[in-house]
C-alpha positions as CSV (number, residue, x, y, z in Angstrom):
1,X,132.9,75.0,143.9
2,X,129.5,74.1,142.7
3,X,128.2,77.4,143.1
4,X,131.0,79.1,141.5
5,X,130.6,77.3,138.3
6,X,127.0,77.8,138.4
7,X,127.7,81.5,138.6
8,X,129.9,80.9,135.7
9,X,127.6,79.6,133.3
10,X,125.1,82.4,134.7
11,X,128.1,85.0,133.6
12,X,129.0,83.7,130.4
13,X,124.8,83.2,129.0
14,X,124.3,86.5,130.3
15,X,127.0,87.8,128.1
16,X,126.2,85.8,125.0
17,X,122.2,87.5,125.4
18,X,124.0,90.9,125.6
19,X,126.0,90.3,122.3
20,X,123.1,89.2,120.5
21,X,120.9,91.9,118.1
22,X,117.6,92.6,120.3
23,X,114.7,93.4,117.5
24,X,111.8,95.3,118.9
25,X,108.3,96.1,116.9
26,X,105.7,97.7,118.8
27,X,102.0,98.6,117.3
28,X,98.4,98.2,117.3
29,X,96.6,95.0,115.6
30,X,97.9,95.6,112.4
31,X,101.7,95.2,113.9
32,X,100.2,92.3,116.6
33,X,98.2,89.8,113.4
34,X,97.5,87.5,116.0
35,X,94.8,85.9,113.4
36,X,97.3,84.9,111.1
37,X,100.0,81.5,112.2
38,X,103.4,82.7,113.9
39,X,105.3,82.3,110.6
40,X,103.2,84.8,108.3
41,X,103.9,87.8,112.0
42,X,106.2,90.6,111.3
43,X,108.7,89.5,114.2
44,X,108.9,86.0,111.9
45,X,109.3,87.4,109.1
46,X,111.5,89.8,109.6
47,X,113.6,87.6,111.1
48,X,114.7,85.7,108.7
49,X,115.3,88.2,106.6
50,X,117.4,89.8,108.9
51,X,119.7,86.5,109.8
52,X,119.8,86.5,105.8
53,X,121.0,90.5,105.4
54,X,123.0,90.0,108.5
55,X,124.1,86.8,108.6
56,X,127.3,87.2,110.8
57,X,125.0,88.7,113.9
58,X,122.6,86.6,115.8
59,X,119.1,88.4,116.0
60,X,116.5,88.4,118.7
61,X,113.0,89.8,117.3
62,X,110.3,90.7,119.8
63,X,106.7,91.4,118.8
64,X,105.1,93.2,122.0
65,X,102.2,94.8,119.8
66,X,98.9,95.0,121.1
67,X,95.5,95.5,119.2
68,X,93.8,98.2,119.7
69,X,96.0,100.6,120.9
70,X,97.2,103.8,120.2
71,X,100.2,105.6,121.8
72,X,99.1,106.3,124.3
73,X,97.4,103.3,125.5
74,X,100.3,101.2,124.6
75,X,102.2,103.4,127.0
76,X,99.9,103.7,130.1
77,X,101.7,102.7,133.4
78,X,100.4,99.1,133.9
79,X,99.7,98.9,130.2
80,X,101.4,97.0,127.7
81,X,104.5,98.8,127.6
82,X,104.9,98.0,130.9
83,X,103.9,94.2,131.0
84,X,105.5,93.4,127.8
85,X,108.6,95.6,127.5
86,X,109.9,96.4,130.7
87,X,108.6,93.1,132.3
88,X,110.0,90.6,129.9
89,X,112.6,92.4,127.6
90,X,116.5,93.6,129.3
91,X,117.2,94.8,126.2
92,X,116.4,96.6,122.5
93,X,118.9,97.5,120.0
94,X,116.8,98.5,117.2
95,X,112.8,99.4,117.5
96,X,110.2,99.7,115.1
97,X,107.7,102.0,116.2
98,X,103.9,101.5,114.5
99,X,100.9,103.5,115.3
100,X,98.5,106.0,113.8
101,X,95.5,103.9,112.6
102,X,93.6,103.8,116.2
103,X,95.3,107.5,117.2
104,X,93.2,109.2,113.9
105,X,89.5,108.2,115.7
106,X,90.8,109.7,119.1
107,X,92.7,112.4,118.7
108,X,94.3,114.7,115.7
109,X,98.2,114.9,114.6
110,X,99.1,117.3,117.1
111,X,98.1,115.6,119.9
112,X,99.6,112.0,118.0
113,X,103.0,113.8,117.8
114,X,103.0,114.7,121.0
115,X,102.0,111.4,122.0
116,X,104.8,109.6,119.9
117,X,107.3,112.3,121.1
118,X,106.8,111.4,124.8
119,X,107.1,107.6,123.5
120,X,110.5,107.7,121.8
121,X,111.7,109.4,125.1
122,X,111.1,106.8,127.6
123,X,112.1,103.7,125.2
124,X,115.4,106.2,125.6
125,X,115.5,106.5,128.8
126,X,114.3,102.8,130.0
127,X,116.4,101.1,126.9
128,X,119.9,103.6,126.4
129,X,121.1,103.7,123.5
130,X,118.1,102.1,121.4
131,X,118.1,102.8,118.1
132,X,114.4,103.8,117.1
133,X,113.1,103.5,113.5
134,X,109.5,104.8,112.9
135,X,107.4,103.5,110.8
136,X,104.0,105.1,109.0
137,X,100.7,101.9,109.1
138,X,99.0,100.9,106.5
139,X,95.4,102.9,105.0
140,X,92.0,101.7,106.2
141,X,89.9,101.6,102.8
142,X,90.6,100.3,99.4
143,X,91.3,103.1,96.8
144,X,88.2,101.6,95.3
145,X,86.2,102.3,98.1
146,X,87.0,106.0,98.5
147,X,86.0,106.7,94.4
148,X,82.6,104.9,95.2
149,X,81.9,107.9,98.1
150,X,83.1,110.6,95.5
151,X,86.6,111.5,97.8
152,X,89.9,111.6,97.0
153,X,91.7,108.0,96.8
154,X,94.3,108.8,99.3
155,X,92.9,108.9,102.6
156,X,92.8,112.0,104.4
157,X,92.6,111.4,107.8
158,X,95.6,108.9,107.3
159,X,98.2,111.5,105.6
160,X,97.6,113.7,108.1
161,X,98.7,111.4,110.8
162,X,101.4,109.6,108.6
163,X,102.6,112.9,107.4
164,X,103.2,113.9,111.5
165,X,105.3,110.3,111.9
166,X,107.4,111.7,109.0
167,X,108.1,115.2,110.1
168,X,108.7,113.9,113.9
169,X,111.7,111.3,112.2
170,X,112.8,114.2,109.5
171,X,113.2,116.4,113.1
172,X,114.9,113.7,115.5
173,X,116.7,112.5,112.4
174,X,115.3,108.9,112.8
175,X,114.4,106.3,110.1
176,X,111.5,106.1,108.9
177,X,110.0,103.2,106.9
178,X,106.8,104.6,104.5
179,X,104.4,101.5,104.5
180,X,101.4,103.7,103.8
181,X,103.4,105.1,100.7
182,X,104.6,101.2,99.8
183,X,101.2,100.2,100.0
184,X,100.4,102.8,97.8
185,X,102.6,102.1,95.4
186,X,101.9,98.5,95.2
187,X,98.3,99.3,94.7
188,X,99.3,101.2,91.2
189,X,101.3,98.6,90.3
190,X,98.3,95.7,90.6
191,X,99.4,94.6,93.8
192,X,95.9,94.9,95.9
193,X,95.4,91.6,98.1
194,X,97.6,93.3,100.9
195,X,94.5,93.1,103.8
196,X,92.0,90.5,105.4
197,X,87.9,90.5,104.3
198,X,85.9,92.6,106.1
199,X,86.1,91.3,110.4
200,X,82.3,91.9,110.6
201,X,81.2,90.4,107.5
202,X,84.0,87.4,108.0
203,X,82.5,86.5,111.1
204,X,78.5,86.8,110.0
205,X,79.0,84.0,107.6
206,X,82.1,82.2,108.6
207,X,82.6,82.4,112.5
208,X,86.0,83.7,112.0
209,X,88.9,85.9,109.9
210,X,89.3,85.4,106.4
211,X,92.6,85.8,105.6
212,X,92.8,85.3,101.8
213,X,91.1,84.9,98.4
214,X,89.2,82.3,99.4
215,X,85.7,83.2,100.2
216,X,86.0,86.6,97.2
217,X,83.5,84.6,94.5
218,X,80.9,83.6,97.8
219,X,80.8,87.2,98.3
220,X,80.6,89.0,95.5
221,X,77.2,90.7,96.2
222,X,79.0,92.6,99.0
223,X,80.9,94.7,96.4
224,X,84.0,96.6,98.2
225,X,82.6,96.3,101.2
226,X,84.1,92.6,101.4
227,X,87.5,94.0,101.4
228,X,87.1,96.9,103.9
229,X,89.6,96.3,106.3
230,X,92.9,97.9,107.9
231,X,94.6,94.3,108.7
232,X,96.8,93.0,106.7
233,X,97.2,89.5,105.3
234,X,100.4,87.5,104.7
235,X,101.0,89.1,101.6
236,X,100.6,93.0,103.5
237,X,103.4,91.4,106.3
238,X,105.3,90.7,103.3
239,X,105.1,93.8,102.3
240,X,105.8,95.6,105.1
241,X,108.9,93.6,106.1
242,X,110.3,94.4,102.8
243,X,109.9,98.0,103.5
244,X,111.6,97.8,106.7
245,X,114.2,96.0,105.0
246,X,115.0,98.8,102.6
247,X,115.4,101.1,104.7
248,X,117.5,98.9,107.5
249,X,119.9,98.0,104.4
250,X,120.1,101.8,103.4
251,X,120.5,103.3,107.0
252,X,122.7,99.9,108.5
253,X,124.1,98.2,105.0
254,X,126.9,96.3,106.8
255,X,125.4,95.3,110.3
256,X,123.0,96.6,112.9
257,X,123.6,98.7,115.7
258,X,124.0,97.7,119.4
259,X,122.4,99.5,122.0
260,X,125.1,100.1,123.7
């Protein structure tokens, strides 16, 4: 009798997992932010925004990003696809897909498409049914930055790679959530303290990230160079969750979608 209503309770908490909305993001460093607290992460983030937007679902969020990686990295057998997805999650419903800013130093956008191709087929076939947004990442030098070396503000190595994210969506009819474009935009609009100080400068003088404003008037003989960096800060998670959000609340206005 015992073990019967132990199975029970086993039963019933397996079924209340499976009815719950499984939230997936999955990136390099600039998805992972492991130097900024828990609250200020995407996963966070995004999650209460998401219980707000759909407040009559209960949602799961999972951030399994790793730094450094590119595609295919993130998805080599043994890797962290395979420790931190298959090993620890049953279940996605909806996936936010994140790459491009360590793919552009090792290979170009045809080799990144193929890449991301082959990774939106096996999160199919290991998690049926998951419904798989892509997203573009955020650019790796100030607009400032690139007029001080005489090149075009927009970065070129970037749109390339962002621009294959796009098409691959626009052909497997997926979402797509433009954070390089938002960032963009925000820029023109005044909106610049989106990324971290400069890692290599940070940790000359301070033994550590700099997150914020706090250190800009100390370093002011470093000129752009004190803001050279991909990461973002609270303010860029910010940013990106609200991107995501527009597009969840355009593509899924009422609810979101179950797996299965």
């Amino acid at each position: 009798m015992q073990n019967l209503l132990i199975c029970l309770i086993i039963t019933a908490c397996t079924a209340l997992s499976a009815a719950d909305i499984h939230v997936a993001f999955m990136g390099d460093s600039i998805t992972a932010t492991t130097y900024l607290s828990e609250a200020d992460r995407i996963d966070k983030v995004m999650h209460g925004l998401l219980k707000k937007k759909y407040s009559k679902q209960k949602i799961v969020t999972h951030n399994v990003s790793k730094g450094g990686s590119t595609v295919a990295s993130f998805m080599k057998d043994g890797s962290t696809y395979t420790s931190k997805c298959l090993g620890k999650i049953k279940h996605i419903d909806v996936c936010f897909i994140q790459f491009g800013v360590n793919d552009e130093s090792k290979y170009g956008p045809e080799e990144f498409t193929k890449q991301l191709t082959a990774m939106c087929d096996r999160l199919q076939k290991d998690f049926p049914g998951v419904h798989i947004v892509l997203c573009t990442s955020m650019g790796y030098k100030d607009a400032n930055w690139w007029k001080m070396m005489g090149k075009d503000a927009e970065e070129p190595i970037s749109r390339k790679h962002y621009n294959a994210t796009r098409q691959l969506a626009e052909k497997r009819k997926l979402p797509i959530v433009d954070i390089y474009k938002r960032q963009i935009a925000e820029r023109t609009k005044g909106n610049w303290d989106m990324q971290i100080r400069n890692q290599k400068l940070a940790k000359k003088h301070y033994g550590k990230a700099i997150i914020d404003a706090s250190k800009d008037s100390e370093r002011k003989d470093d000129g752009v160079k004190w803001f050279k960096d991909v990461h973002p800060n609270a303010a860029g998670i910010r940013m990106q969750a609200a991107a995501m959000m527009d597009t969840l609340s355009t593509v899924y206005p009422k609810s979101l979608p179950k797996a299965k």
